[in-house]
DSSP file (Angstrom, degrees, kcal/mol; ACC not computed):
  #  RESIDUE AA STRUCTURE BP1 BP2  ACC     N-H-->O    O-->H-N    N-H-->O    O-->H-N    TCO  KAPPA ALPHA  PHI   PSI    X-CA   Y-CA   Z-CA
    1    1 A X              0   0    0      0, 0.0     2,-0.1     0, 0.0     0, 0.0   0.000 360.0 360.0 360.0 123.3    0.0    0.0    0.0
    2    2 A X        -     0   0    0      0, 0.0     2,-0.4     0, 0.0     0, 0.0  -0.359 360.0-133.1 -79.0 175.3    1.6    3.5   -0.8
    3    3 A X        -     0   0    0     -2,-0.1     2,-0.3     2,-0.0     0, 0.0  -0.921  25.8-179.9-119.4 155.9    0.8    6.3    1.6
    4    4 A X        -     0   0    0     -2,-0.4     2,-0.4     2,-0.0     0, 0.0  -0.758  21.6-130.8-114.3 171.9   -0.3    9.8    0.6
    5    5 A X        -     0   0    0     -2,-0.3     2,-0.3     2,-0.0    -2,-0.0  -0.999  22.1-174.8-145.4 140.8   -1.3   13.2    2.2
    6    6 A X        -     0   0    0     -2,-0.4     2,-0.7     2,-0.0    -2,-0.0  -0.999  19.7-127.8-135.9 122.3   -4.4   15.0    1.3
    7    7 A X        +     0   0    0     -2,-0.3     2,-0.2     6,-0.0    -2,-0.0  -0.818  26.9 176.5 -58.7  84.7   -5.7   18.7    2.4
    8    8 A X        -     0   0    0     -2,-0.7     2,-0.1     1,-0.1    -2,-0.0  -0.773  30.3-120.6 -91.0 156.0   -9.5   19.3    3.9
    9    9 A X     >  -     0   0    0     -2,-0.2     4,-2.8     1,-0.1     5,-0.1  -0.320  42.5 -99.3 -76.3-177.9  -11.0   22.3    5.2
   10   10 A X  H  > S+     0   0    0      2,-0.2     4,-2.2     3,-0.1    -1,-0.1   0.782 116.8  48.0 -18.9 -70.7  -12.1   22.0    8.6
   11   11 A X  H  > S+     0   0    0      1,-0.2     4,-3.0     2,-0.2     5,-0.5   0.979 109.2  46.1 -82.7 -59.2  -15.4   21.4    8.2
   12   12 A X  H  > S+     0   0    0      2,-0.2     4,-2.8     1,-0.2     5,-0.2   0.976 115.9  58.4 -51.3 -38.8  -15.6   18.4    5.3
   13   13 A X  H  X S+     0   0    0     -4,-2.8     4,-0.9     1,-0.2     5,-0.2   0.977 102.4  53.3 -67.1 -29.8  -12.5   16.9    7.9
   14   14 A X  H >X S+     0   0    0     -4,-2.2     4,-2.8     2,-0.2     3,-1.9   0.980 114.9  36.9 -47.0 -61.0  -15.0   16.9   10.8
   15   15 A X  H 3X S+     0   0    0     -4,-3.0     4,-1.0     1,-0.3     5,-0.2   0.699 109.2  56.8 -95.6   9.6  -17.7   14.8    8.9
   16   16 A X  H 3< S+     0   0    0     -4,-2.8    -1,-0.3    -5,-0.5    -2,-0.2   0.591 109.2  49.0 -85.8 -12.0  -15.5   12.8    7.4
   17   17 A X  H <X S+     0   0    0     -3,-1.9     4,-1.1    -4,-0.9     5,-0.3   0.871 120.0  45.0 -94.4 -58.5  -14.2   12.0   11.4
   18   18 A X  H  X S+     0   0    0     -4,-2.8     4,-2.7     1,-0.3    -2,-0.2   0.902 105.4  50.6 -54.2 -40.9  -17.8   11.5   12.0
   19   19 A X  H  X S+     0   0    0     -4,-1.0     4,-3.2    -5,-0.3    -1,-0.3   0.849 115.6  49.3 -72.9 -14.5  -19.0    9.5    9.1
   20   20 A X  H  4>S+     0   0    0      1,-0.2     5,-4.2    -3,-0.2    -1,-0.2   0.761 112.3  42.9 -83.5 -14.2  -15.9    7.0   10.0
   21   21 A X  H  <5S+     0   0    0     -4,-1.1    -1,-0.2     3,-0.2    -2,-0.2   0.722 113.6  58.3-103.3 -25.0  -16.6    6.7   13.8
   22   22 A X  H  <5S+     0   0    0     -4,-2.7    -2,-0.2    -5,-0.3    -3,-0.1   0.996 120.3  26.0 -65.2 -62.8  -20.5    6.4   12.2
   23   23 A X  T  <5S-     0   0    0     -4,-3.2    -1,-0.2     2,-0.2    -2,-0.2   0.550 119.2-110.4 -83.9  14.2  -19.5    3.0   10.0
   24   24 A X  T   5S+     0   0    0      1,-0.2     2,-0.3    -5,-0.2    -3,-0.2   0.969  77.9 111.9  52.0  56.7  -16.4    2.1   12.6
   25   25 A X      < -     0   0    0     -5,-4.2    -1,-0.2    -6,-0.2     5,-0.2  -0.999  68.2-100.2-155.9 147.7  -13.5    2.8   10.4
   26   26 A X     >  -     0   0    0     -2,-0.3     4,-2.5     1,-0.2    -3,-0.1   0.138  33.8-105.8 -85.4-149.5  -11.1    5.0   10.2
   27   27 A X  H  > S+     0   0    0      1,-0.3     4,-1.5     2,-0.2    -1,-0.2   0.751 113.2  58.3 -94.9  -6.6  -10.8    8.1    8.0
   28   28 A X  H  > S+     0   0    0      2,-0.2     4,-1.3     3,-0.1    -1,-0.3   0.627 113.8  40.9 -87.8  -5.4   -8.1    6.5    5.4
   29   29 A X  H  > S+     0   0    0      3,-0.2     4,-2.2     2,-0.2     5,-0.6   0.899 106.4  59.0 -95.7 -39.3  -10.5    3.9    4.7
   30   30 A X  H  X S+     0   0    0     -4,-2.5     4,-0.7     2,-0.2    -2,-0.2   0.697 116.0  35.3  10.8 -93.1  -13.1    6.1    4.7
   31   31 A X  H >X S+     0   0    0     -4,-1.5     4,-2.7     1,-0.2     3,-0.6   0.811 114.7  61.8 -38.9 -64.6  -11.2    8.0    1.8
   32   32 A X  H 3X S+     0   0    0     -4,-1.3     4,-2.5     1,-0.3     5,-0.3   0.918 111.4  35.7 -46.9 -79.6  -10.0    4.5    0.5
   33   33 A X  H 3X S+     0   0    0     -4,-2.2     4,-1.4     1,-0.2    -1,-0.3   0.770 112.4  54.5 -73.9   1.6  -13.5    3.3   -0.2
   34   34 A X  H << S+     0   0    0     -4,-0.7    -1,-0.2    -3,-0.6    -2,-0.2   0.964 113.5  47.3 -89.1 -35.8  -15.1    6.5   -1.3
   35   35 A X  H >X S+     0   0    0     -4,-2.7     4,-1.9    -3,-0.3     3,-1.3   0.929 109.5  54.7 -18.0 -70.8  -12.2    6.6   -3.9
   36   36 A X  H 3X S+     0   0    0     -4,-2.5     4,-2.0     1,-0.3    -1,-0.2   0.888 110.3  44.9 -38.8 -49.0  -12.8    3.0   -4.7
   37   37 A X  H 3< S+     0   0    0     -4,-1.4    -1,-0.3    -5,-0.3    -2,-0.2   0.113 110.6  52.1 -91.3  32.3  -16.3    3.7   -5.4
   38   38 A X  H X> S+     0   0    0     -3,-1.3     3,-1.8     3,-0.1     4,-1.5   0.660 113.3  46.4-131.6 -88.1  -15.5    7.0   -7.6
   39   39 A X  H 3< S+     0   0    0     -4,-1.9    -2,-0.2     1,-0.3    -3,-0.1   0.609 110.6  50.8  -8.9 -51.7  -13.1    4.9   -9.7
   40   40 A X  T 3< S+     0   0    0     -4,-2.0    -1,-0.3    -5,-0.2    -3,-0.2   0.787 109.4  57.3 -88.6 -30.1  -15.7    1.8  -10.1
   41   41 A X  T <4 S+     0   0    0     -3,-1.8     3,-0.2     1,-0.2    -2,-0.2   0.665 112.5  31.4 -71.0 -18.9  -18.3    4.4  -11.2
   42   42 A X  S  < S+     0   0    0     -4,-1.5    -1,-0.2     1,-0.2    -3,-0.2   0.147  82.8 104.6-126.0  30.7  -16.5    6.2  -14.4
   43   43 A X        +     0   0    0     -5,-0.3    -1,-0.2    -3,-0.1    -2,-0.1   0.885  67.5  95.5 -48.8 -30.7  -14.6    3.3  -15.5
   44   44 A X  S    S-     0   0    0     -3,-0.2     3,-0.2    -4,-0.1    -3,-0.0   0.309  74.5-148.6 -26.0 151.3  -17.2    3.5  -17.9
   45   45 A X  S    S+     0   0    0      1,-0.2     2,-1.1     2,-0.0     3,-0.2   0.568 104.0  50.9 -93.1 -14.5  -16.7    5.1  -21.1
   46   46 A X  S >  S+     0   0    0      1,-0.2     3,-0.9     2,-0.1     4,-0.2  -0.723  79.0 176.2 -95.3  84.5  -20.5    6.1  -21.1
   47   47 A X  G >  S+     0   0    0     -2,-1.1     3,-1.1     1,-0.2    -1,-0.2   0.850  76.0  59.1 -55.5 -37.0  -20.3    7.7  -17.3
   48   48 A X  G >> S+     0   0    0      1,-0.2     3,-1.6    -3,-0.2     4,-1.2   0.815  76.2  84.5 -63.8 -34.0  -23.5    8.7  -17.5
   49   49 A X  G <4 S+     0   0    0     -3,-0.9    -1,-0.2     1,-0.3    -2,-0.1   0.662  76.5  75.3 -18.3 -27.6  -25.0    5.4  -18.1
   50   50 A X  G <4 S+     0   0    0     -3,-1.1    -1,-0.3     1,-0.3    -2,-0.1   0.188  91.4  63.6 -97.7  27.5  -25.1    4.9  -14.1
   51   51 A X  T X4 S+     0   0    0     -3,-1.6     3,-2.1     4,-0.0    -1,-0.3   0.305  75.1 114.5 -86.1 -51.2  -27.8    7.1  -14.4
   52   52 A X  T 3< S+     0   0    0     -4,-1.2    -3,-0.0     1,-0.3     0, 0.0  -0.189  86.6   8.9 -46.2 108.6  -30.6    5.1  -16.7
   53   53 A X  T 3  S+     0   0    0      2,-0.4    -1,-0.3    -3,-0.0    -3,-0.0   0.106  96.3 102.1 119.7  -7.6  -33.4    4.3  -15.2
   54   54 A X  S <  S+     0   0    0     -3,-2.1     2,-0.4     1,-0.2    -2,-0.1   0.381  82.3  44.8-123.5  12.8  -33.2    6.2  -11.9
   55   55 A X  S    S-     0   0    0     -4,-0.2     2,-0.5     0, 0.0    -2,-0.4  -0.973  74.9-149.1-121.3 163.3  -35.4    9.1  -12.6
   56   56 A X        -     0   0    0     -2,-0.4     4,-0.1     1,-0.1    -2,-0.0  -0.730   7.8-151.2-105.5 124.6  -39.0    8.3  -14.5
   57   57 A X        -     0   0    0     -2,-0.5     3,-0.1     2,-0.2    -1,-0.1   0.844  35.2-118.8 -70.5 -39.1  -40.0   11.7  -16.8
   58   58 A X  S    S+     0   0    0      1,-0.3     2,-0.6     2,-0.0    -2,-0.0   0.625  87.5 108.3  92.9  10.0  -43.8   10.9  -16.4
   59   59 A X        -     0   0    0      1,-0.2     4,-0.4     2,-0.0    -1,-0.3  -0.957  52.4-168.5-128.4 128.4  -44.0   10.5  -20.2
   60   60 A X  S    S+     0   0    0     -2,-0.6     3,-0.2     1,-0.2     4,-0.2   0.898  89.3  54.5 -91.8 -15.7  -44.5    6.8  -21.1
   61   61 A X  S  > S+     0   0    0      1,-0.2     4,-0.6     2,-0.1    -1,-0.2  -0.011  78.9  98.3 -83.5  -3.6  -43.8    7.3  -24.9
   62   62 A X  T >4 S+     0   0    0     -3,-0.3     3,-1.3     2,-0.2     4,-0.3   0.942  82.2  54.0 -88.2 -48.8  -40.2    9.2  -23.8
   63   63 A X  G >4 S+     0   0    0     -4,-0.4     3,-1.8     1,-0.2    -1,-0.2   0.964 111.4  46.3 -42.3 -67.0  -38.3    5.4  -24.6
   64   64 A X  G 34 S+     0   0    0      1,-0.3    -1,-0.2    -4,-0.2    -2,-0.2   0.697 122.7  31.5 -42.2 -30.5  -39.9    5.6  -28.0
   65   65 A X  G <X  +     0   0    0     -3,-1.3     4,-1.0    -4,-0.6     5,-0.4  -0.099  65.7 141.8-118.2  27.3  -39.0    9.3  -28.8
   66   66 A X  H <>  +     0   0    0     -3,-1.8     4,-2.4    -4,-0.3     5,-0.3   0.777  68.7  62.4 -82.8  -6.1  -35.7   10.0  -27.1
   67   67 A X  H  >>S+     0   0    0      3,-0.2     4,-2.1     2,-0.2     5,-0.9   0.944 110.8  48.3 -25.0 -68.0  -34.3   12.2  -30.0
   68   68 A X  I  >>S+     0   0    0     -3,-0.3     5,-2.6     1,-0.2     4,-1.2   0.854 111.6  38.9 -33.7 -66.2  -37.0   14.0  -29.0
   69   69 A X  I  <5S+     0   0    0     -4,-1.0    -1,-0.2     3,-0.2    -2,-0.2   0.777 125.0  41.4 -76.3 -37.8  -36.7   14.2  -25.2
   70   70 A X  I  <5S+     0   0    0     -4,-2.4    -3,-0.2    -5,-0.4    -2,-0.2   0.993 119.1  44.2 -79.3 -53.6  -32.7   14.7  -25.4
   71   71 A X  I  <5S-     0   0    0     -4,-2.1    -3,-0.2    -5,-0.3    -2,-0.2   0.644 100.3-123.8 -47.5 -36.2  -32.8   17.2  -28.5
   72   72 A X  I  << +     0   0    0     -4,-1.2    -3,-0.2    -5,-0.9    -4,-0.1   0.845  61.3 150.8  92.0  29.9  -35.6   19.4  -27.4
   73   73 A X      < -     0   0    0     -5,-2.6    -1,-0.1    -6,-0.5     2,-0.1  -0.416  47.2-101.8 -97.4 163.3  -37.6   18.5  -31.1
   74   74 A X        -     0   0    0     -2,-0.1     2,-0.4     1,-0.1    -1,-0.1  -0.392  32.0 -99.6 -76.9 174.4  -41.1   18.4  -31.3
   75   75 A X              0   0    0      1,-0.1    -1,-0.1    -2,-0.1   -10,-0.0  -0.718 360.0 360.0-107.9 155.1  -43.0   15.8  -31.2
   76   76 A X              0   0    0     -2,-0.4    -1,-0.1    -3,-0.0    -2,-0.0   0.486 360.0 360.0 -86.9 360.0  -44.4   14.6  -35.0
């Protein structure tokens, strides 16, 4: 494992001490797995992808049209 040093204000190092005493770990793993999971999310080349599906438009026809919905076109 190499070691590093990293800068936080004040305040983000405070709830980063908290959220580690929260899951009962310290604050390099903390770091270590929110990294990990930063990393495992844009591996991607389509980043956005880890988005689809998790909000609903209200339009049930929006699959069908998505020129539409992304482009801003009217609808025929």
């Amino acid at each position: 494992m190499l070691r590093t040093q990293i800068s936080l204000a004040p305040e983000m190092y405070a709830r980063a001490r908290a959220e580690a005493a929260r899951q009962g770990v310290s604050i390099a793993e903390l770091v270590r797995r929110a990294l990990a999971a930063q990393l495992a999310a844009g591996s991607g080349d389509k980043p956005w992808m880890r988005f689809a599906g998790v909000v609903a438009s209200g339009d049930a026809t929006a699959s069908r049209s998505l020129d539409d919905v992304v482009y801003g076109r009217g609808r025929p």
